[in-house]
N, C-alpha and C positions, 0 to 999 in steps of 0.2 A: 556132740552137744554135751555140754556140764549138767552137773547134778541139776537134779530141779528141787526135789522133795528135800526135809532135813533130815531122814534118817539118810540119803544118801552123800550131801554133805560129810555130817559127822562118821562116817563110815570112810569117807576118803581121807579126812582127819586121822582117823585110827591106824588107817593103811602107811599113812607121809610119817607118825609120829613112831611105827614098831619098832625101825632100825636105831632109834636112840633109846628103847627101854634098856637093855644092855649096856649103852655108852660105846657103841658101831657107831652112830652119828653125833656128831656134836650140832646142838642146837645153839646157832645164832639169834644175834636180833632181828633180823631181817626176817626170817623162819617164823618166830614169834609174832613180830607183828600179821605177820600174813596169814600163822594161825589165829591169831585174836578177829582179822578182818571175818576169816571165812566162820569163826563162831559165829561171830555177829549177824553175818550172813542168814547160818541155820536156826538162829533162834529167832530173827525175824516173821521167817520162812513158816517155823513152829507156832508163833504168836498169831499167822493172818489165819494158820488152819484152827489153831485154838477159838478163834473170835466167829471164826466162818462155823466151824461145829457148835458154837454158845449159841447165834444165832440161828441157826437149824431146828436146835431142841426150843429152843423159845418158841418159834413159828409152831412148832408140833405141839407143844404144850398148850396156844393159846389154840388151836386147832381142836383140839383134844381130842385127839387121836382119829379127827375123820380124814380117811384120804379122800384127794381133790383129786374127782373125774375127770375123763376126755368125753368131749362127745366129738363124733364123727360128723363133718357132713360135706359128701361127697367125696374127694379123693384129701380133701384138708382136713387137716386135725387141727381142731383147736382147741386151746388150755381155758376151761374155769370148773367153777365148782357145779357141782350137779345139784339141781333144786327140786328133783321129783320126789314128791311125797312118798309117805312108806306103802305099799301096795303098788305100786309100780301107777299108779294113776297121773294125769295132768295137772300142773301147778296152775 
């Protein structure tokens, strides 16, 4: 399987591009375009984790900083917020 992440992208970018830091490779346009593709690629890549992590901290912020409980019941777990008042008492 191909990269998934863009540091690993631009890292096989860096790998394809050493042998011509020297001028060992000659870089055509063919090369280029398909460097330009796989930029594009990893900055997509960068852009959905950038929006997914903006989104994260929003949710935390509007949160304000309380984490949201599991309550158990039976052998199923399921996700919501815990509403027991403070002393452990019955809402």
């Amino acid at each position: 399987m191909g990269p998934q992440l863009p540091s690993e992208y631009l890292f096989e970018i860096c790998e394809d591009l050493k042998p011509a830091v020297h001028g060992g490779r000659f870089i055509s346009s063919e090369d280029v375009t398909s460097l330009v593709e796989r930029l594009n690629t990893a900055i997509a890549l960068a852009v959905e984790v950038e929006e997914e992590k903006r989104i994260l901290e929003r949710q935390q912020r509007l949160l304000g900083g309380r984490q949201v409980g599991l309550a158990l019941v039976g052998s199923n777990v399921v996700a919501f917020p815990s509403h027991a008042p403070p002393g452990g008492g019955r809402a």
